[in-house]
C-alpha positions as CSV (number, residue, x, y, z in Angstrom):
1,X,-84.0,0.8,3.9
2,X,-86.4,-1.0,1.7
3,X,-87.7,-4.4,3.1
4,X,-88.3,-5.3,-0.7
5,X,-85.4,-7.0,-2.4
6,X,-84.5,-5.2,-5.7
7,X,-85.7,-5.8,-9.2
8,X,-84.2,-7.1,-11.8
9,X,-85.3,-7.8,-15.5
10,X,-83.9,-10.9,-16.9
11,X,-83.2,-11.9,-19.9
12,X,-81.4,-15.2,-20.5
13,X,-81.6,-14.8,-24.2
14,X,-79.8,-17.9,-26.6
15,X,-77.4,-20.4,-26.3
16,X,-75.7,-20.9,-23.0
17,X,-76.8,-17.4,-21.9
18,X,-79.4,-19.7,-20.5
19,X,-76.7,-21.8,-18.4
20,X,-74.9,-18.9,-17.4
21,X,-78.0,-17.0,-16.1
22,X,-78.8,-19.8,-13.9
23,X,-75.5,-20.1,-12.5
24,X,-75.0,-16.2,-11.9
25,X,-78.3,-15.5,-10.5
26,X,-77.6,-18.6,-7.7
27,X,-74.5,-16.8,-6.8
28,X,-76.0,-13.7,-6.6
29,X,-78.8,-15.1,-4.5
30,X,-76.8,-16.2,-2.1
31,X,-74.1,-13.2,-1.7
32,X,-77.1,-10.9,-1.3
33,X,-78.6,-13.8,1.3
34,X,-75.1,-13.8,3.5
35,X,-75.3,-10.1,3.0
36,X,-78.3,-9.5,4.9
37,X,-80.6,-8.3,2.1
38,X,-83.7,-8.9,1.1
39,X,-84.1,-11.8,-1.8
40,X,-83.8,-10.3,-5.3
41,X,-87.0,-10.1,-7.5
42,X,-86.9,-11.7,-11.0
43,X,-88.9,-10.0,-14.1
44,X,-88.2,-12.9,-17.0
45,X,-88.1,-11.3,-20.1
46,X,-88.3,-13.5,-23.5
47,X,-85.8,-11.9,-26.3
48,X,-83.2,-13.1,-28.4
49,X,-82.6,-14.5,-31.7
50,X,-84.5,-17.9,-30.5
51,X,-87.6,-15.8,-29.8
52,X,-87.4,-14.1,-32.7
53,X,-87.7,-17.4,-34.6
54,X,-90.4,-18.5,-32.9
55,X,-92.3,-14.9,-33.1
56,X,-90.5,-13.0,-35.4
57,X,-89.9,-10.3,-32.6
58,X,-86.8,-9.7,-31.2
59,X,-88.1,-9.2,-28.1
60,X,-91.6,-9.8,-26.4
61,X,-94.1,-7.2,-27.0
62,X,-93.4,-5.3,-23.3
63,X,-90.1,-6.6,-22.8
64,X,-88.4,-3.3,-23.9
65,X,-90.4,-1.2,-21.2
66,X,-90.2,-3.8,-18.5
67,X,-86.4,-3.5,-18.5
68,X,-86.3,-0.4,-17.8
69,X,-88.6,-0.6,-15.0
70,X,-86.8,-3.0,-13.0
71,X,-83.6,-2.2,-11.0
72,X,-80.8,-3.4,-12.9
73,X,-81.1,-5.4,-16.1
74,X,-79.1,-9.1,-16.4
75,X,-78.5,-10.7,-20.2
76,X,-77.2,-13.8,-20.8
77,X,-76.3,-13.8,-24.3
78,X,-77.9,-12.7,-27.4
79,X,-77.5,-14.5,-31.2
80,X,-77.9,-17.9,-32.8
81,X,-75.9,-18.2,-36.2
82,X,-78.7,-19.5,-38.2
83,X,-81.2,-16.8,-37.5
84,X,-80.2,-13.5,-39.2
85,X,-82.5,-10.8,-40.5
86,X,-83.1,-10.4,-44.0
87,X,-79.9,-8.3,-44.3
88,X,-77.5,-11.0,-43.0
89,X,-77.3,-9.1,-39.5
90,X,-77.9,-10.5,-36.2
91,X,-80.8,-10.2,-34.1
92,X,-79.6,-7.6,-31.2
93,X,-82.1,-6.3,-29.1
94,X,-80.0,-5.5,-26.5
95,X,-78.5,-2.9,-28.7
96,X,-82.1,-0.9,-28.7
97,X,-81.8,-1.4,-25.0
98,X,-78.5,0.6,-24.7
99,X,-80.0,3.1,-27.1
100,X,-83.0,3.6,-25.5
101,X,-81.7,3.8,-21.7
102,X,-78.6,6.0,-22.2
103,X,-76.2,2.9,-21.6
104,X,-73.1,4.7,-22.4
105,X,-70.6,3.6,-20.1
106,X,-69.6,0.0,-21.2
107,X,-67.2,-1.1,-18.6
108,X,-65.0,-4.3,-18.8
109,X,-62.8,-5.3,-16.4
110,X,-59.7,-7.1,-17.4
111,X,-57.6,-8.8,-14.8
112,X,-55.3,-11.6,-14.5
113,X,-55.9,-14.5,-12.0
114,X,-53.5,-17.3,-10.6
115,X,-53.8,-20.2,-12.4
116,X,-55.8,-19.3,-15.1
117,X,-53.8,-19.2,-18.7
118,X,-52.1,-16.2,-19.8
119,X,-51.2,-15.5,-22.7
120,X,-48.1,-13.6,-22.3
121,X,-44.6,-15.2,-21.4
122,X,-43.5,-11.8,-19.5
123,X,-44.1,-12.4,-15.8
124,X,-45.7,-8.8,-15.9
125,X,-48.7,-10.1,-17.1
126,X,-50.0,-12.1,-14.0
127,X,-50.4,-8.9,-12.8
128,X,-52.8,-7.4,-15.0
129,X,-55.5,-5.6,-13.7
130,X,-57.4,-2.7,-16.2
131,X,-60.4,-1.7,-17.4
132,X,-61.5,-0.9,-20.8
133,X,-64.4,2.2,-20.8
134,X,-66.3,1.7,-23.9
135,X,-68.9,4.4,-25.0
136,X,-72.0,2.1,-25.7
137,X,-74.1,4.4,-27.4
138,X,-72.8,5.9,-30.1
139,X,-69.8,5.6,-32.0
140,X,-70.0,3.6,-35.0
141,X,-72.3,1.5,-33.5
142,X,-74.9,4.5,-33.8
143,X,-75.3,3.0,-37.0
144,X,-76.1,-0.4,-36.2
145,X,-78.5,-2.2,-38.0
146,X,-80.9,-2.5,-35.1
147,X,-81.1,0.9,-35.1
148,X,-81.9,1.4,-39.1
149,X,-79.6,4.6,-39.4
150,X,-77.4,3.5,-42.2
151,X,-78.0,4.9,-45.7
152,X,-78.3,2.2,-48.4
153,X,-78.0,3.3,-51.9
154,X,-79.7,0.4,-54.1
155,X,-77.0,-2.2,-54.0
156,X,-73.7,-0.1,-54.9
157,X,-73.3,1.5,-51.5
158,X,-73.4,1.4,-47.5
159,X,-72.5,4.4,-45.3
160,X,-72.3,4.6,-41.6
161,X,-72.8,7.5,-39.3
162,X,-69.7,7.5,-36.4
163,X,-71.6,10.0,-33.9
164,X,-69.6,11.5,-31.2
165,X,-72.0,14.1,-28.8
166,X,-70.2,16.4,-26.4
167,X,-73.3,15.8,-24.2
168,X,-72.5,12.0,-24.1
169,X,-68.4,11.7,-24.3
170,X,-68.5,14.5,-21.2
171,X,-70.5,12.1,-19.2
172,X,-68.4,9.2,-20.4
173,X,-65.1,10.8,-19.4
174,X,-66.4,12.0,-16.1
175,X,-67.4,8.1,-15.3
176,X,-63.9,7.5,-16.3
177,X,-62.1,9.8,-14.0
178,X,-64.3,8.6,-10.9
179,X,-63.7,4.8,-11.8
180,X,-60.2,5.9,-12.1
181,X,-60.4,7.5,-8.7
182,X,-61.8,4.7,-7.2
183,X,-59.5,2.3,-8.2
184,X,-56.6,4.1,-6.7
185,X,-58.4,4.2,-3.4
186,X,-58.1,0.4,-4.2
187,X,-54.4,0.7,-4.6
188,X,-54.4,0.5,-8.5
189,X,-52.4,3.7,-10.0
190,X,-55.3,5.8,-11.2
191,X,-54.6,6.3,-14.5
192,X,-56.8,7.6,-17.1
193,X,-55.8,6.8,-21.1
194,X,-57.6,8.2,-24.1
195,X,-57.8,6.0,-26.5
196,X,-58.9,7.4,-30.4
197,X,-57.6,7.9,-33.8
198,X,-57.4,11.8,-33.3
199,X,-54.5,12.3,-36.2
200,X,-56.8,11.0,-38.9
201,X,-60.7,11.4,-38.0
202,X,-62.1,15.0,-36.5
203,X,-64.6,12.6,-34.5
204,X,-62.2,11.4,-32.6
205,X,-59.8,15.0,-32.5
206,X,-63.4,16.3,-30.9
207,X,-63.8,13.4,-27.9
208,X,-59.8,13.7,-27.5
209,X,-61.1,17.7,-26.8
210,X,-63.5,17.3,-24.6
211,X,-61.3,14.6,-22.9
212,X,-58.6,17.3,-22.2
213,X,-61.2,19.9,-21.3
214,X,-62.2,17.8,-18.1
215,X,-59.0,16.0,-17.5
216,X,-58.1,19.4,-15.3
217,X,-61.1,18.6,-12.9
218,X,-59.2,15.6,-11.9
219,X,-55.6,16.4,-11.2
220,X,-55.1,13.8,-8.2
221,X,-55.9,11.1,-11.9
222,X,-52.8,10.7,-14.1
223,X,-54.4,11.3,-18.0
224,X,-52.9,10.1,-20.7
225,X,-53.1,9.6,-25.0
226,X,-52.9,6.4,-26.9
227,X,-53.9,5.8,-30.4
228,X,-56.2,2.9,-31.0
229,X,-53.9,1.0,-33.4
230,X,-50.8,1.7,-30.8
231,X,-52.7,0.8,-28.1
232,X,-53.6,-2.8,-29.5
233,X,-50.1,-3.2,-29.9
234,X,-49.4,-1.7,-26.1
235,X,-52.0,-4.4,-25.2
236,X,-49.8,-6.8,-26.3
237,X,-46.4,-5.5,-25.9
238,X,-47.3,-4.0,-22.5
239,X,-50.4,-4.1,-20.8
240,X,-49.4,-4.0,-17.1
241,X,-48.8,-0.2,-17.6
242,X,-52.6,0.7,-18.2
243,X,-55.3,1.3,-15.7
244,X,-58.4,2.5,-17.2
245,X,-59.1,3.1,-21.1
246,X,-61.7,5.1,-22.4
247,X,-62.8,5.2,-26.2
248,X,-65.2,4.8,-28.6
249,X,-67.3,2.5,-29.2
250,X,-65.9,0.5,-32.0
251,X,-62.3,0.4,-30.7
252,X,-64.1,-0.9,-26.9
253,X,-65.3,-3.7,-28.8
254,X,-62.4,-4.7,-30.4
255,X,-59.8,-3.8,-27.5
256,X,-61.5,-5.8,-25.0
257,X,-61.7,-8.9,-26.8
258,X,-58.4,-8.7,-27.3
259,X,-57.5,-8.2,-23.8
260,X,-59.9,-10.8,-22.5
261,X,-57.7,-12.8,-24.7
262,X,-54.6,-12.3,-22.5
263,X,-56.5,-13.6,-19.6
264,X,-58.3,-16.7,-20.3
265,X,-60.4,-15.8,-22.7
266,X,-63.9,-15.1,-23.4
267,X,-65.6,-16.7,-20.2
268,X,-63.6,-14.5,-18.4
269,X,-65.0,-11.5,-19.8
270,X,-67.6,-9.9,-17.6
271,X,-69.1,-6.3,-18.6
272,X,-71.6,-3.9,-17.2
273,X,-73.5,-0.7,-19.8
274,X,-74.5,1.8,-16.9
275,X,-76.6,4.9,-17.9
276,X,-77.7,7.5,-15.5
277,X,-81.0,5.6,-14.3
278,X,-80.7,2.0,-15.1
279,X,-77.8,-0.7,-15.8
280,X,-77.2,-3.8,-17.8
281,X,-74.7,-6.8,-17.0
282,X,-73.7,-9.4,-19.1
283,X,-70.7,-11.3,-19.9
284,X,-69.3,-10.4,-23.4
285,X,-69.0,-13.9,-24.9
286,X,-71.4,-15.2,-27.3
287,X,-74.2,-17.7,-26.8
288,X,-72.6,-21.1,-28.3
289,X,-75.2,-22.4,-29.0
290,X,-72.9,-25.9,-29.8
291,X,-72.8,-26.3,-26.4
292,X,-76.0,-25.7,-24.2
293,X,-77.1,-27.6,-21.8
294,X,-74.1,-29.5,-21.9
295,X,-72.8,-28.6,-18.8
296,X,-69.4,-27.0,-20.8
297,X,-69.9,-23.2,-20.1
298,X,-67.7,-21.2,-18.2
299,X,-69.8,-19.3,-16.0
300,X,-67.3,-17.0,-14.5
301,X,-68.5,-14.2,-17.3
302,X,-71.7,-14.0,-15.9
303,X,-70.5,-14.7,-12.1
304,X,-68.5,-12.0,-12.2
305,X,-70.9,-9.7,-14.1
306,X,-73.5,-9.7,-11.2
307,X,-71.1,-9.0,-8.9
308,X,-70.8,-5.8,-10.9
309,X,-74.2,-5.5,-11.0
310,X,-74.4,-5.6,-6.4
311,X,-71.9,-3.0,-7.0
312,X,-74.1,-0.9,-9.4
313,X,-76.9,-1.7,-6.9
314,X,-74.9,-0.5,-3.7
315,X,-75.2,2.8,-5.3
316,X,-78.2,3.0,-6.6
317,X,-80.3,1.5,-3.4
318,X,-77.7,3.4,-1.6
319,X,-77.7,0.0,0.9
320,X,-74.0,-0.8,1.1
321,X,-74.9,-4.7,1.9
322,X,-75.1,-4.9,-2.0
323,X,-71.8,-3.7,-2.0
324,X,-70.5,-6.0,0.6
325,X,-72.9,-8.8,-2.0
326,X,-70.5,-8.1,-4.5
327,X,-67.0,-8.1,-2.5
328,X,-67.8,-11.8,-1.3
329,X,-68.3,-12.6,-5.1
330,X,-65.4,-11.6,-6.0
331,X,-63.7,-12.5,-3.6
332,X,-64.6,-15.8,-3.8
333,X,-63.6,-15.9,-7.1
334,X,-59.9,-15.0,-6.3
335,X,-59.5,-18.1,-3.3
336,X,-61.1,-19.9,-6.2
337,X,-57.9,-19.6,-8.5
338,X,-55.8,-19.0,-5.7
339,X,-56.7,-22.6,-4.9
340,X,-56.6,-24.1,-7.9
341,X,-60.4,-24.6,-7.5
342,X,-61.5,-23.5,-10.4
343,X,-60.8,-25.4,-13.5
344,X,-63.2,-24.6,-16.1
345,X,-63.4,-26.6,-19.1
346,X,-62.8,-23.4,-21.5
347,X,-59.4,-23.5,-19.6
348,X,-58.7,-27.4,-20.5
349,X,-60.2,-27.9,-17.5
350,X,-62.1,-30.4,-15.9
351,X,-65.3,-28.7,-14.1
352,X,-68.2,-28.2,-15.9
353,X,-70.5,-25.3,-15.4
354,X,-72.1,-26.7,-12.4
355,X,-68.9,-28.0,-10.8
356,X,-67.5,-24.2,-11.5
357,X,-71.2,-22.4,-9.7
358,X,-71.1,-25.1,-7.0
359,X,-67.1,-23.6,-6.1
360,X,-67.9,-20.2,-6.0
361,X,-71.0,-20.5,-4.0
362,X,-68.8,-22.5,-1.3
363,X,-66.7,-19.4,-1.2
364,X,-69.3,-17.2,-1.3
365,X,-70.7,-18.8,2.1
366,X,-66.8,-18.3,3.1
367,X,-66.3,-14.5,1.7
368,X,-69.2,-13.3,3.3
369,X,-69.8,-15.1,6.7
């Protein structure tokens, strides 16, 4: 095993992605500490739409390349509301950075936690536990601004490309069956749901194909159909029956907002983009830039992100301590709520960001010793 801790590039970006950073790379530092491991190496990278004011690059002239180099990649959040590009769309490096690196498996855990709102009245719901499976790198978003694919005709017309690749949606659905797999050796059902708009759209008739072609492979993983616009009523109506989701890219970005919705809320919503040489973690909410350095953020987002990104690590170092890193996170975490011991202000709460970071790391130092 290497005596060198692992890399990664980070990139706290605007807003409270700064706050959230800070918090998440403490905890991480000190799960991979009680772990046994070597301390983690930092690679700062400048981006975001505040470095984009101040240089008029999205990014800082290596910052692209860097990321790739380093282990894993960690983004606070991206996007200040005043600072656009000349087209009215937001500054979204991290966009090229999926592109670039193959990101196509957006994963985005959605579970339920004891005292922390729901949204539901059913009892059911304090039992959710999913994971939405969103293709990152094409899709609709193929077209994204950041990428300059659209076609502009004068100022009459807009049109999008939705690309769907075999090469890409086989890898995506494969990733899906083996998260599925491993979350039934977890105890979770291992379940599998395509989710797509396959009666209208021969995009989505063609991933719901090579979904069924590879489904066989799997047969101890239950695979099911749901179409998008059903399934965001399923969400609602009856998300305790679902284990992992797999769609396009679009649909994951609207589906998993709304299901972060049914458990707490946006500072809840962690997410890792894992391609097949490098990774990026983030937590999905935005950078509110009304409240940084305010000591208001909810950092369980981006807590809960690096613990997927020790778990991304364990495999890629192939050192299982990062692995055992990211159980005490999370576990930590759970006695958190379990104790009423987390109370973020996002919630109505009355911890602040630090108060939150300072709780975990106490059952960090608990989870892992």
């Amino acid at each position: 095993m290497s005596t060198l801790g692992a890399t990664i590039a980070l990139i706290p970006g605007d807003g409270i992605g700064v706050d959230v950073t800070q918090a998440a790379m403490a905890v991480a530092e000190r799960a991979v500490a009680r772990a046994g491991l070597p301390p983690l190496r930092f690679s700062p990278i400048a981006a975001g739409a505040g470095y984009f004011r101040e240089t008029g690059r999205d990014i800082e002239p290596d910052g692209d390349t860097r990321a790739g180099e380093a282990d894993a990649i960690f983004l606070g959040a991206i996007g200040l509301p005043a600072i656009r590009h000349a087209d009215g769309t937001e500054i979204s490096p991290h966009l090229r950075l999926r592109d670039r690196y193959g990101l196509y498996a957006g994963v985005r855990p959605v579970r339920a936690y004891p005292n922390a709102p729901q949204r539901l009245a059913d009892p059911r719901a304090a039992a959710i536990d999913l994971v939405i499976l969103r293709e990152s790198t094409e899709g609709l978003f193929y077209s994204a601004a950041t990428h300059k694919r659209s076609q502009i005709i004068g100022d009459t017309e807009v049109r999008e490309t939705l690309r769907i690749t075999r090469d890409t949606t086989e890898k995506l659905c494969h990733f899906g069956f083996r998260l599925a797999r491993q979350r039934k050796a977890r105890g979770r059902p291992g379940a599998l749901t395509c989710v797509d708009k396959a009666n209208v759209f021969a995009s989505m008739a063609f991933f719901r194909k090579i979904f069924d072609e590879i489904a066989p492979a799997y047969p101890d993983i239950a695979a099911g159909h749901n179409y998008v616009d059903a399934q965001a009523l399923d969400l609602i109506r009856r998300p305790w029956d679902f284990d992992v989701l797999v769609m396009e890219n679009m649909f994951g970005d609207i589906l998993s907002d709304l299901a972060g919705g049914l458990v707490g809320g946006m500072g809840m919503a962690a997410c890792a983009e894992i391609g097949d040489d490098t990774g990026l973690f983030q937590p999905a909410h935005g950078s509110a830039p009304d409240i940084m350095g305010q000591d208001k953020a909810n950092p369980l987002a981006a807590i809960l992100s690096a613990a997927l990104m020790l778990d991304y690590l364990a495999d890629k170092t192939s050192d299982p301590r990062h692995g055992d890193a990211a159980r005490a996170i999370e576990q930590a975490v759970d006695a958190g709520f379990a104790q009423n011991a987390l109370r973020p202000m996002e919630f109505g709460g009355d911890m602040g960001t630090r108060a939150v970071t300072a709780a975990v790391l106490d059952r960090v130092d608990g989870a892992a010793g």
